[in-house]
N, C-alpha and C positions, 0 to 999 in steps of 0.2 A: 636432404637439402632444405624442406619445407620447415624442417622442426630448428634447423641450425638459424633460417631467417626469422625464426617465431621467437626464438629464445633470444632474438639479437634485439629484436624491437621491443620484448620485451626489458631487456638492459636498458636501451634506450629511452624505453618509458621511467624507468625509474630516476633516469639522469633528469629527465625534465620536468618529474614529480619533485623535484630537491630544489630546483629550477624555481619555479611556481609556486613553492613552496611561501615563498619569499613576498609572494606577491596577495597571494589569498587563503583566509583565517581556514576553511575547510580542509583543501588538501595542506595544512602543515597540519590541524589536527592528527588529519590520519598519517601525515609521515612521521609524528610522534608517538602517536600510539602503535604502528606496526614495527617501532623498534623494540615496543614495550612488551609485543606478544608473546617470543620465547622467554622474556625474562616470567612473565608471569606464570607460562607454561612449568616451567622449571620449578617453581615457587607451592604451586597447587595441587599438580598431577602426581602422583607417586606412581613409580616404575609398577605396580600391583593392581592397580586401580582400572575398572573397568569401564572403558569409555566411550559414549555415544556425540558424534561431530554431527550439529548441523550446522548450515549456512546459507544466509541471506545474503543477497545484493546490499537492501537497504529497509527502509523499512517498514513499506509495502509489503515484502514479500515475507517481514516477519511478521505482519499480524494476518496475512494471508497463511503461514505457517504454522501459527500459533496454540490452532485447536490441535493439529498431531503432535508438536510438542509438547504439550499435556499430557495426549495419550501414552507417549515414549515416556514421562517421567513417569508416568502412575506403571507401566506395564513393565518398565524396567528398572525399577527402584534401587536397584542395589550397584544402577551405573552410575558414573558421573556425568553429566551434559557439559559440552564445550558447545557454546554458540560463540558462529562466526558472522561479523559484516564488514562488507565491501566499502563500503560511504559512511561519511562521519555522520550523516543523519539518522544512519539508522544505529549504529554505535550509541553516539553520545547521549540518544533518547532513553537508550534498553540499556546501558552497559550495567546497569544495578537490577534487573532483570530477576527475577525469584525464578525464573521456567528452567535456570542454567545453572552449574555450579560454577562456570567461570564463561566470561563473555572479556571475548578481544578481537579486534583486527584480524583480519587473514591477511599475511604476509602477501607480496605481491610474486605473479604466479612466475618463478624462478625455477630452474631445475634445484639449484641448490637450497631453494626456500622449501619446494614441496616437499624433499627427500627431507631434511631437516622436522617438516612439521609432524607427516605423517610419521615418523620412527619416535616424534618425542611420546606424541600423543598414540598410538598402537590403537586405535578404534577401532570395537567390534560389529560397528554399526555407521554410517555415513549418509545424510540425509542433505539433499542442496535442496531448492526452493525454488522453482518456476522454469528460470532458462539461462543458469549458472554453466557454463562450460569450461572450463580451466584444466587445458591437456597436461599439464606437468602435473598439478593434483591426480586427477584422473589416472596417469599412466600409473601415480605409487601406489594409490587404491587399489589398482587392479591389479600390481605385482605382486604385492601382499594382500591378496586374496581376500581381501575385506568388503565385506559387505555393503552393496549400494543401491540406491534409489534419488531418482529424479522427481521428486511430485511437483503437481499442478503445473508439469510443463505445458504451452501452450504456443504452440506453431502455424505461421503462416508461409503459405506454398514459397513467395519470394523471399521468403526469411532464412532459409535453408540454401538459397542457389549458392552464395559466397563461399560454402564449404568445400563444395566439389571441386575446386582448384586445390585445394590443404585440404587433402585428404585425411592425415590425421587430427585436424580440427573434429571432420564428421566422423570417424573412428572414434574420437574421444568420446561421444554419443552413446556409440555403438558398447562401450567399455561398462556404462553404468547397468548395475542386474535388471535392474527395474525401472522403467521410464510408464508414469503415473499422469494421465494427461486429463487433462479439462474438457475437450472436446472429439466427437468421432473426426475429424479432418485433422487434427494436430495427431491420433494416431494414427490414421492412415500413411500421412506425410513420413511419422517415425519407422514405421511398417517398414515403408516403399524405400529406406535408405538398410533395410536388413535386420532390424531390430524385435528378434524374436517376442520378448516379454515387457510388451507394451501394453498399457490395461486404460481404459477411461475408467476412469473416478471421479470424474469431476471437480468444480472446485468448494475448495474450502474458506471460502469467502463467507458464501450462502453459511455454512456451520458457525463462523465466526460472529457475524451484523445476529445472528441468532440468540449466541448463548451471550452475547453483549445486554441487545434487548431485554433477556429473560432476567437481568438482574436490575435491582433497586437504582434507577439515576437519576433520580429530584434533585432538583438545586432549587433551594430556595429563595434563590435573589433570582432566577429566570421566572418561577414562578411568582414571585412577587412585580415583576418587570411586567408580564403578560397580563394575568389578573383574566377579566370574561372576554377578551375581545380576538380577533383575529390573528394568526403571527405568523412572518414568512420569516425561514430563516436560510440565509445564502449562505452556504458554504464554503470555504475554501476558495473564495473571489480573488481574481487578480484586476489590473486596472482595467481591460476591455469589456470584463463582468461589473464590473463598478461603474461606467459609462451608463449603462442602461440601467442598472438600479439607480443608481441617484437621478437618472433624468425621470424615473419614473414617481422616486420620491418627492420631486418635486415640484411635478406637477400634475400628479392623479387626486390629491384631495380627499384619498381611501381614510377612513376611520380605522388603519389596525397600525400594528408594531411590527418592525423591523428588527431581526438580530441578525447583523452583518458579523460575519466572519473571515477576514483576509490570511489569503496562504502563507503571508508571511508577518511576521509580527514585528514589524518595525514603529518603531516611535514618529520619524520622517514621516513616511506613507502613511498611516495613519493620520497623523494630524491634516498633511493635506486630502486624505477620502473626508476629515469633519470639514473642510474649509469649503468644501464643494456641495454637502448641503444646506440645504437652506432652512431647514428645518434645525432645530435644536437635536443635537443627540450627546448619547453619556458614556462612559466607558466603564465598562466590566469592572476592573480594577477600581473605578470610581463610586458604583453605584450604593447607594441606600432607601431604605425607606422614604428619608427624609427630602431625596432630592427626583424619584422616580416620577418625575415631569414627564417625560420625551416619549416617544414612540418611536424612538431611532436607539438602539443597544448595540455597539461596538465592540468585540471581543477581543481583548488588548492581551491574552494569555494562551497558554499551549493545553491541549490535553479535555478536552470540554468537548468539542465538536460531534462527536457522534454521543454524548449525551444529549444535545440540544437539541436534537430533532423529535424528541417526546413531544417538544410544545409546539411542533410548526404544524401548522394548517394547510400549508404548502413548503417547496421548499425550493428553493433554485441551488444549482450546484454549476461553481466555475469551472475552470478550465478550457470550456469549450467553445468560446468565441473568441479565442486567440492560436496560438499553435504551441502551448505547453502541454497540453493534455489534458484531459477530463477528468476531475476526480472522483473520489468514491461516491457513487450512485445508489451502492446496495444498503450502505447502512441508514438514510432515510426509509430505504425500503419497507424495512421489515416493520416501520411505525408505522405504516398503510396511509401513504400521504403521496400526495399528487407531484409529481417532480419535474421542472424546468430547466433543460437545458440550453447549452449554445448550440452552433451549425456543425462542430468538427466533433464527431463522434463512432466516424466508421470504424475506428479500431479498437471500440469496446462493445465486445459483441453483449454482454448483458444490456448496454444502451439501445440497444439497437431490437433486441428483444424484448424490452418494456416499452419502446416506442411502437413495434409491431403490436403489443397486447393492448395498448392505450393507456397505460398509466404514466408516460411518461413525453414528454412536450419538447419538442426542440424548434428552437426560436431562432431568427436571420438577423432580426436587428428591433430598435426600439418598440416600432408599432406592434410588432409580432408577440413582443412581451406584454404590452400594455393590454390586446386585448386577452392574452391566455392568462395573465394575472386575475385582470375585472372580472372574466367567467368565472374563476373558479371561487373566487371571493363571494361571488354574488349569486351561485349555485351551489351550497352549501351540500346538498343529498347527491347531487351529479359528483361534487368534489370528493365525499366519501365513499362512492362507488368506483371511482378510479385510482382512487390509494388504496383499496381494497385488492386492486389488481395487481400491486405492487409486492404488498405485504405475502398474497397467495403464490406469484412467481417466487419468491425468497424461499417459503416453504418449500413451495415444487421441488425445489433444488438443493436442500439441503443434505448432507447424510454422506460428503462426499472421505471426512475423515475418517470415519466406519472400514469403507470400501479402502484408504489407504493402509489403514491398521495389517488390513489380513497377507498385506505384503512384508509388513517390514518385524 
């Protein structure tokens, strides 16, 4: 009865994804492109062809993914990789993607869609990413005896209660070979629902913000933008982040440079975050030698951001004084820089473990920023003692792709 109401809402959803479609540019991407996936399947795959699926949400969880997709390509050479995402953002970003020999949509999860996908594609191998659950995939998986793994799943005690009424939601769980978790309490939780071959590995974040670092990311217009003087660079700012940077830009009178970076790159919002300081600033897109006045830099482009935190001397990272979410924390990390956050942060437990270590600051409201900013501007050997502690937690915790490998 559970599975005949799951595959009904599930119909149901699709009727109102066609719906909406009409209304907003993201979901008709991806209603156009997962009409596109068996065509492409059909197009690529030959019936011969030996092939490894994985699948991200979005596209978070593919560059949380990323380093054992490498491993998978170098260790299994002779397969083909299908990468799949759920959200046009992590789609439309990767769909040219080198990790993959073909990158599309995953059909929406249908009895008739999964039997379809999994017999085009016949995978010797099946990899999902974090905390993908999808019982119609899962049941063909595991009818056809194909090999599977859950990594960097990552479970909270109330996160799980929903199941227990859809039992085969939590069975669907229980279906995957291998469930590969990030912490000792997400596997106890998988444990305690029956799941013999549940293993911590950690996550693969720490390996990624890593071997990012370890490669060459100069930019010479940032570095021309910086020059000897101080630089904070915010991250990923939404407007409740932008409130207290600019009030702060506007009336601290600090002698360093700003590189504000907004989560979302719009022309709109932008111009009004420039309308709102008071100070002169320039934009990315705009900057040169010739006009490198300002100590305000605006990042008007996609794909740069975890380069930038080579030049920061601090660094604030959005999401956390509104209710979108916290962004990535780690990849400043590993630059050994002192990191500011907002007040909503309890459900990133690395945030929460840099703010227990001291390298990392969370802030209630302006005052609270102004003075964690002026310290650390103005304690330079205190400042690089605390980004030190950052940089050493990233290592601690690295090595978690290794420990994936020996499963799949």
């Amino acid at each position: 009865m559970i599975k005949i109401i799951y595959n009904l809402l599930v119909n149901i959803t699709e009727i109102f994804i066609r719906i909406l479609s009409r209304f907003n540019r993201k979901i008709r991407l991806g209603l156009i492109g997962r009409k596109e996936s068996f065509n492409k399947i059909q197009s690529l795959i030959n019936e011969n062809d030996k092939v490894i699926w994985v699948h991200c949400s979005s596209l978070g969880e593919y560059e949380q993914g990323l380093p054992v997709f490498k491993c998978l390509k170098e260790k299994y050479n002779d397969h083909k990789i299908i990468l799949t995402f759920l959200s046009p953002s992590g789609y439309e970003v990767k769909k040219a993607s080198s990790i993959a020999d073909l990158v599309i949509y995953l059909p929406i999860d249908s009895n008739r869609n999964a039997k379809k996908f999994i017999t085009a594609i016949k995978p010797k191998l099946v990899v999902f990413v974090k905390n993908e659950i999808w019982p119609n995939y899962i049941k063909y998986i595991k009818k056809y005896n194909i090999k599977s793994a859950l990594i960097c799943g990552l479970f909270r005690e109330g996160q799980l209660k929903f199941l227990w009424p859809f039992n085969f939601l939590a069975n669907s769980i229980l279906k995957f070979d291998y469930i590969l978790v990030q912490d000792e309490k997400s596997k106890k939780i998988i444990q305690n629902l029956g799941h013999n071959n549940t293993y911590l590995c950690g996550d693969t974040r720490f390996d990624r913000v890593y071997d990012t670092m370890s490669q060459d990311h100069s930019i010479e217009i940032i570095e021309g933008f910086k020059g000897n003087k101080l630089c904070m660079v915010a991250g990923s700012i939404w407007e409740e982040d932008e409130r207290i940077l600019v009030n702060y830009i506007n009336t601290c009178g600090q002698d360093f440079k700003f590189i504000l970076v907004p989560h979302e790159i719009n022309k709109q919002k932008i111009s009004k975050l420039r309308e709102s300081i008071s100070q002169t600033s320039i934009l990315y897109s705009e900057f040169s030698e010739k006009n490198n006045k300002s100590d305000i830099l605006i990042i008007d482009n996609v794909g740069i951001l975890a380069r930038l935190y080579k030049y920061a001397d601090m660094v604030y990272i959005g999401g956390g004084m509104g209710p979108s979410g916290l962004h990535n924390t780690l990849e400043p990390a590993i630059y050994g820089v002192p990191i500011i956050i907002g007040k909503n942060y309890s459900k990133f437990s690395e945030a929460k473990q840099m703010i227990e270590l001291g390298g990392m600051f969370s802030i209630k409201n302006d005052q609270e920023f102004k003075d964690r900013v002026d310290y650390l501007s103005k304690n330079k050997l205190a400042a690089n003692k605390i980004g030190l502690i950052n940089s050493n937690f990233v290592l601690d915790n690295k090595g978690a792709t290794n420990k994936i490998m020996n499963y799949l």
